[in-house]
Structures are given as structure tokens and as C-alpha cells.
Phi, psi and omega in degrees: 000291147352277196326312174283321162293321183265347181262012161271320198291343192279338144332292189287331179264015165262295188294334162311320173283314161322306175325303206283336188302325172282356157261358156309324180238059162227003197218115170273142178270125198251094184294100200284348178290336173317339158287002176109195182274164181287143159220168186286145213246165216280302164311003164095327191293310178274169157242168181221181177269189178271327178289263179188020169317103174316120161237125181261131166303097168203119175276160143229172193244086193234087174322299231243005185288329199280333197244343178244345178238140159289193189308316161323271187307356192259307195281323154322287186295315183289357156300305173319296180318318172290303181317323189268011144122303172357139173241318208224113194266155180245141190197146150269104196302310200232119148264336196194149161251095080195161168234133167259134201257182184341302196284012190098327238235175215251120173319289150314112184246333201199028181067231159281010168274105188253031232242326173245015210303308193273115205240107174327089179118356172276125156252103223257171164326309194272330175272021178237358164265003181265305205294311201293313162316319219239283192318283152013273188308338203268358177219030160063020160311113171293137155227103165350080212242104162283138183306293147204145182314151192306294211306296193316303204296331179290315188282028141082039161291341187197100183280192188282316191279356153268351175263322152324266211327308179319272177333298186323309154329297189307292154342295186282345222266329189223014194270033172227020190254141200285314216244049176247113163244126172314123162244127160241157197103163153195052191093060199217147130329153156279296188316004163233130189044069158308279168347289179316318185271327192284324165265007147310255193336302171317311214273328194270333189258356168279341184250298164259132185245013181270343197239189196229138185253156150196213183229128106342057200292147176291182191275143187066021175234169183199128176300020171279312194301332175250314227242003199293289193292348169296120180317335154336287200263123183271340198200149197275155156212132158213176209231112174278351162101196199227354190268166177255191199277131159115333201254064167273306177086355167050063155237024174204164179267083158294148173229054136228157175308144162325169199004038175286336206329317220268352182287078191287020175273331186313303179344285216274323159308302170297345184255341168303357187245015184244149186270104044241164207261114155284107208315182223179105160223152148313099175282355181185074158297172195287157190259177172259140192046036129273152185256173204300139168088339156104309241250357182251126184250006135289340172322143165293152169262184194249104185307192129312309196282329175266332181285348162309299202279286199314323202276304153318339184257319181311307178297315165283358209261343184102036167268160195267343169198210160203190223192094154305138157246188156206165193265344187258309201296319193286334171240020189009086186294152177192147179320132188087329193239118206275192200211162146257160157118345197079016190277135158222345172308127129336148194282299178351290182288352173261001130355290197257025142309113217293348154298337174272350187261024186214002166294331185289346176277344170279306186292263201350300188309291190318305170258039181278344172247183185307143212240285238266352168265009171309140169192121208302139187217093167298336149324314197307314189268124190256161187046213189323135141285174166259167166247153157081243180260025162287328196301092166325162157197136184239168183196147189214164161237226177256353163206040178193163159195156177232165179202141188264099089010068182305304215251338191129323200279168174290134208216147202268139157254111200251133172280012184245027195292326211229139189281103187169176180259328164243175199213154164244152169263168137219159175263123141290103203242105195299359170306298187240010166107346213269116159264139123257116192287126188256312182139193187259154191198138166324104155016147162098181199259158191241111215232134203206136185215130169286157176300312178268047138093185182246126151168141259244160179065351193290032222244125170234163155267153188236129184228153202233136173217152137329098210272017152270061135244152173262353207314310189264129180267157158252015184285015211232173170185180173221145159261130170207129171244096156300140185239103174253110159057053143085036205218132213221120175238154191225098178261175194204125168228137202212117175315155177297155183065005184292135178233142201229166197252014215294136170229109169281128187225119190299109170320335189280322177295306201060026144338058203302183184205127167249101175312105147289151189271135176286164182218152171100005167240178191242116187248113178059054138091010227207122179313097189260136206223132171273035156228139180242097179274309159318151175203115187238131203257135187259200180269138178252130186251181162301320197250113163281125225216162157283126169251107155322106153284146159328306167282115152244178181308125179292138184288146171106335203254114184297325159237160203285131153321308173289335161307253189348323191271322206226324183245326188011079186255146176253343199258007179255167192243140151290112174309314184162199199183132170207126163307115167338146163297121169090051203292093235246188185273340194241131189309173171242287129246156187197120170239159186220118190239137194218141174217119195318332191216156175308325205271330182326167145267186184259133151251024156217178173201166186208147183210144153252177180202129172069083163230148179311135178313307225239326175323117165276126193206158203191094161214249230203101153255100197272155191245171160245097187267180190282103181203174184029062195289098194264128204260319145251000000 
């Protein structure tokens, strides 16, 4: 049985090292301390480099990494984490007094006496929290280090004068490594052994002045309620928890109202209204495949969609950056070693879980605009709001706003929040990252619903900008040609003036055709117009490419499955629709040469080749205009 457990992970750390090695030198790794140390931005909201480098804060939560994982697997996951956008790893230094990690060994050797901690010939506790930091800076990771978890200091594990000695350790030990952010705290009340985190913390911040502190609060609490006036503390965290509405269980001083749970924005409203006004994040939101209430494993789990909605209400709610979890990752299940919580997933494999692979896309967001005048502003959404997952929430800057949308339903906007006389609009869509261009519009409020529909998880931002602004470039468009029963469509929604080409060639023959689209009919209920006004933004990479859908067209079916499915737009056009010439037993080649402006070259192309008279095939030509620029 051993035998089976172990030789997939050994398996698995081979291709891990191989893996990360070959992604060192395709990625360059972007060191955000080249700007200097992080400080708190001049309003108080944010945080910054010392040049004024905006940093938006996306945690990841790998608690149990210093104590579960080795050296391989340790370089591995924070290569994942950097690839997927991550800035700031969260970790437990102390899981326990003493804690052992993955190699035997022991934090404590002498109790709170650290005078011998390093031992020759030894690779000791501290030195594989030496390896992981320092890997950790070389792919430009902050790591979040609660000093030690809450629960030993409660059992009376760490008095005030071990807790000086402790700090004193910490501090000199790390106070010249670039990528250290200060955790006091751990899953704790600040009212229990208060003393005890308050000479952490002094004794840690008497030595080191380089780095930023803050508490690490128990769930449904926020380090505003004890520590907002300590000097110490720079900037608040609070951990809005895992229960959903309704799942208080009267085991906390909560400070939002009953069947609030799940409004982690409230957190951030309340600690943004207390003096002197402090940045502000979730330090620990509902995780992804955790269960609702943590502690019931019959319970439903917590989804990609949900840990979405906690990221988007916080964040528009004036937090400053946010903090992923995921329930396999936070205790890295791996073959041999079990979990709580009902985690039974590999961490490996919960990788590709679609809440760890879409969080970059909220930073990506944040920071494609002016980062530091941002400020939540509910004034935007004009007439009714919803409650609960109805509830719209907005943040605007001085000329642009968004506004978040969980479900879907219709919400009134008023544009006149912002500055221009006209606004161009887009749709977000936070799963993947994905514009849409809605158009240009007037002052004034606006009512506005995405095509797909009411329905919970359904969730995009509607972002509005001042149209003399570029933040967003409209130069792009999309294409998709469908072949149904030897018969060849070309729908679009495409900016004015786009000029796009198909030129059909018979395979048997070889024989071209170049189609141009008719205009001025109506073709399957849908307007064929020679202005292509509408723009639909596909994901955007450095390399723009053709993509095959998966899906194909149904015979009979007035629009591609994926429209309906993904989009359900009225607003796209038929280019046209043509049989090949000479129509064979076999489709013929179908090329498509596309350019943003007349004047443009073509930037793509796309082909089928050899498909079946009868075959329905379909795909996706997407452009890459200059937006979302990921800066970290």
C-alpha cells in the first residue's frame, strides 16, 4: 500500500521540477520591491511602493506550507502562484509550540531560547522558512507570515516575555529580506492575551522598520475593533469566514446584524469609517470546495463563483487588494497526508480549480485604471438596489466606474458620477476576463442587464469610462464561421469600419471565391448592416490565435450554441452565408483575413480543411487590442 502512495508523488516531483524549470526561462519574473518598500498611500485607502507604484494586494492562503511541504514542492507551488497572478503567500510560521515541519524537525529546540537554533550540519525548521522566503522573493512573492497561530497562545503557550524573546528572533532574523509582511495574530479575538500580541508585535517592530504589520483576526471580526489606534498596526484585516446567511450558531460578538454573513463588504464599510481611516482587506474569505459553515462536511461547498462575489464586493466595497483560499491548498492534501474540513483533493490538483485560476483577473481589473482615487461610491446605482446577491456595488474614479453585478438582474446607473459628456460602456465578464464593448451613451442614468440573463453566479462588471479616455482600448472585434450541411455563416460583432475578408477555396478544385458580406438583408431573423458597430472582446493574451469551439452548431438552430449559452446577444450581425462553389462530398478550405481598420493589414487567419459535407464545425477569431495591462 506504501508502495502506491509513494510512487505517484515521486512521479509527481519529478515533473514538478522539470516543469518549473522550463518555466524559468520562458517568464520573466517581475519584482515588485524594485520600487521600493510597500507603504501606506498618502489618502490612507491604499497601499504603495516608495516610487508610487500602485500594489494591489492578491493573497494566496497556504497556511500549512512551512510544515507540509518539501523543498521541490515548496518551489513548485509558489511557481504556480506567481504564474496565476498571486503577490502575497499567507503562511503559518507556528502552527503549534513547537511546530514540525515535512523534514522532522522542530521549530523549538530550547523553547523561546533561539541563541542555538542553528545547528551545523543541520537543516533545521528555520532554515527551510529561510529556503521558502528567499524562493518566494526570486519569483517576486511577498510572504504573509503569521508569527504563530492563535489557538497555542490561547492555551497559554506563549506569555508576554516569550513573546518579546520570539519577536526579537523574528525580526532580526528577517528584517533585511525584501518580501516579509508582519501577521500578529492568528484566527484570534485581539481581546484574548491581548498583552501577549501587543509585545509581539512592539518587540518586532523595535527592530524592524522595513516591512508593514498587521492582525490577523478569528472569523466575522476585524482587527479595527482592538488595534485601529495601535501604531503598530498598519493597515486592518478581517476574515469574514465560511458561513452563509443565516449560519451565525451564537459563538461570536459579530459586528454586523444577524443573517449579514455572508456581506463581507459591511467588514470594510465599518472599519473604513473609524479614525484614523486605515487600508483595509479579507484576509481570509470563504475558501473554494469548503463547506458552507466550515465545520459540516455534509454541508454544500463554496464555489468559483462564490469566492468571486466575496472578491468583487470587498474590493468595490474600498479594500485594497484580496485574499484567495482554496480548502485542499490551505492544508496541501497530498497521498499519506489527510485533511479537515472534508478536503480530500490533492493540492496539485486543485490548481486547476476555476476560483484559483480567476482571481488575477480582478487585479488585472483593478489595475488597468487610476488606482489611488478610486473610491466606493453607492450613489452611482440610481433607483432600487437589491439585497443580498441582488445587491449591485460600485467604486468609481474620476472618470471611469464599475460597478459589480452577482446575479445579473437590472440595475439603473447613473453616468453622471463621472466626468465627460459621453461614456463608452463594456461588460466584464469575471470568470475569464473576457470585454465586451456595449457603445457610447449620453449622460444620465442608464439601465442596463447582460444578455445572459438572472441567475446567481451569472456575474459580470459593467464598466463606464469617460470616452476621451483609452484605459480600454475598442479597436478588436470577434468572429465565428460555422459550416451546417455544406453551407458556410459568418456572424460578427465588429467596430465600424472593420474590415474582415473570407476567401473560399473547393478542395477538390482548388478553385477560390472570395465572398464579401451582403448588406442591407435580412438573413434568419438578424440584420446584416455595412456598419459593424458592436464589439465583442474576446481573452486577451500577448499572442493573438484562432480558437476551436468544442461545441458545435445544431443543425436547425438559428444561432451558434455559444452565443445563447455564453452571451445570448441579439446584437451581433450576419456577414453572410454562402454555399462553396462546386460543392464536393467534402467542405472546402474557408479562410478568414481580418483587419481593425481599412487601412489595417490582416491580423489573422483561420482555416478548415477537409470536413465532411454534413460535418457542423465552428470557431472563435479573437484580436488583442492594448487593455488590461498586468503591471503586477
Amino acid at each position: 500500500m506504501r508502495k502506491f502512495k509513494i510512487l505517484p508523488l515521486l512521479l509527481l516531483l519529478l515533473t514538478l521540477a522539470t516543469s518549473a524549470a522550463a518555466q524559468k526561462k520562458t517568464q520573466k519574473t517581475y519584482i515588485p520591491w524594485s520600487n521600493g518598500k510597500l507603504v501606506v498611500s498618502e489618502e490612507g485607502r491604499y497601499l504603495k511602493h516608495e516610487n508610487g507604484t500602485p500594489f494591489f494586494w492578491l493573497g494566496e492562503t497556504g497556511w500549512l506550507l512551512p510544515e507540509r511541504l518539501n523543498r521541490d514542492e515548496a518551489e513548485y507551488y509558489l511557481e504556480q502562484c506567481k504564474r496565476r497572478g498571486y503577490n502575497v503567500i499567507q503562511v503559518q510560521t507556528l502552527n503549534n509550540v513547537p511546530s514540525m515541519n515535512i523534514y522532522g524537525q522542530y521549530s523549538m529546540t530550547d523553547g523561546y531560547n533561539f541563541k542555538n537554533i542553528n545547528q551545523k550540519g543541520v537543516y533545521g525548521y528555520w532554515d527551510h522558512m529561510d529556503y521558502i522566503i528567499r524562493t518566494a522573493a526570486k519569483k517576486g512573492l511577498y510572504i504573509g507570515m503569521v508569527c504563530i497561530w492563535g489557538s497555542p497562545v490561547s492555551h497559554g503557550e506563549m506569555n508576554v516575555d516569550q513573546a518579546k524573546a520570539y519577536g526579537k528572533f523574528l525580526a532580526e532574523r528577517y528584517k533585511d529580506e525584501p518580501n516579509i509582511i508582519w501577521f500578529i495574530g492568528g484566527d484570534i479575538r485581539g481581546d484574548v492575551k491581548t498583552a501577549e500580541w501587543e509585545a509581539l508585535a512592539t518587540s518586532i517592530k523595535a527592530i524592524d522598520k522595513n516591512h508593514l504589520m498587521t492582525f490577523h483576526p478569528r472569523g466575522r471580526t476585524t482587527s479595527a475593533t482592538w488595534f485601529n489606534n495601535a501604531p503598530w498596526l498598519d493597515f486592518n484585516m478581517f476574515q469574514s469566514g465560511h458561513r452563509r446567511y443565516g449560519q451565525r450558531f451564537g459563538d461570536g460578538d459579530y459586528p454586523i446584524e444577524e443573517n449579514t454573513e455572508e456581506d463581507n463588504w459591511r467588514f470594510v464599510e465599518r472599519s473604513m469609517a473609524m479614525k484614523p481611516m486605515k487600508p483595509v482587506i479579507d484576509g481570509e474569505p470563504i475558501y473554494e470546495e469548503i463547506p458552507h459553515g466550515l465545520h459540516d462536511e455534509n454541508e454544500l461547498l463554496w464555489k468559483d463563483y462564490d469566492v468571486r462575489r466575496y472578491a468583487y464586493w470587498s474590493v468595490f466595497a474600498g479594500s485594497f487588494g484580496h485574499t484567495y483560499g482554496h480548502n485542499s491548498i490551505m492544508q496541501f492534501i497530498k497521498p499519506g497526508v489527510g485533511g479537515a474540513y472534508g478536503a480530500k483533493k490533492p493540492w496539485y490538483d486543485a490548481l486547476n480549480d476555476p476560483g484559483y485560476n480567476q482571481m488575477k483577473y480582478l487585479k488585472n481589473l483593478m489595475l488597468t485604471f487610476p488606482f489611488f482615487e478610486r473610491v466606493p461610491d453607492q450613489s452611482v446605482i440610481a433607483g432600487q438596489n437589491g439585497e443580498r446577491y441582488d445587491r449591485a456595488i460600485a467604486t468609481r474614479g474620476n472618470d471611469y466606474l464599475m460597478v459589480y453585478n452577482y446575479t445579473g438582474r437590472p440595475m439603473e446607473v447613473d453616468f453622471s458620477k463621472i466626468s465627460g459628456a459621453k461614456k463608452n460602456a463594456w461588460w466584464y465578464t469575471t470568470k475569464d476576463g473576457k470585454l465586451e464593448y456595449i457603445g457610447e451613451f449620453d449622460n444620465g442614468v442608464h439601465k442596463f442587464q447582460h444578455d445572459s440573463g438572472y441567475s446567481s453566479g451569472n456575474d459580470h462588471v459593467l464598466i463606464v469610462v469617460d470616452s476621451s479616455k483609452d484605459y480600454v482600448k475598442k479597436d478588436c472585434y470577434i468572429c465565428l464561421v460555422t459550416i451546417v450541411a455544406g453551407q458556410i455563416i459568418v456572424y460578427t460583432e465588429a467596430y465600424e469600419h472593420t474590415k474582415i475578408k473570407i476567401t473560399i477555396s473547393n478542395s477538390l478544385s482548388g478553385s477560390p471565391a472570395t465572398h464579401r458580406p451582403n448588406h442591407g438583408k435580412r438573413t434568419a431573423g438578424r440584420m446584416e448592416t455595412p456598419h459593424y458597430r458592436r464589439t465583442l472582446h474576446g481573452p486577451f493574451r500577448s499572442n493573438a490565435r484562432w480558437h476551436a469551439l468544442r461545441r458545435d452548431v445544431g443543425s436547425g438552430q438559428r444561432t451558434p450554441p455559444v452565443y445563447r449559452q455564453r452571451y445570448r446577444t441579439s446584437r451581433y450581425l450576419v456577414l453572410g452565408r454562402q454555399y462553396p462553389p462546386n460543392a464536393g462530398p467534402e467542405i472546402p478550405s474557408v479562410r478568414m483575413r481580418m483587419a481593425g481598420k481599412r487601412s489595417q493589414r490582416a491580423y489573422g487567419m483561420a482555416q478548415f480543411n477537409r470536413l465532411s459535407r454534413n460535418r457542423r464545425s465552428s470557431a472563435w477569431a479573437f484580436h488583442h487590442p492594448r487593455h488590461n495591462r498586468e503591471r503586477a
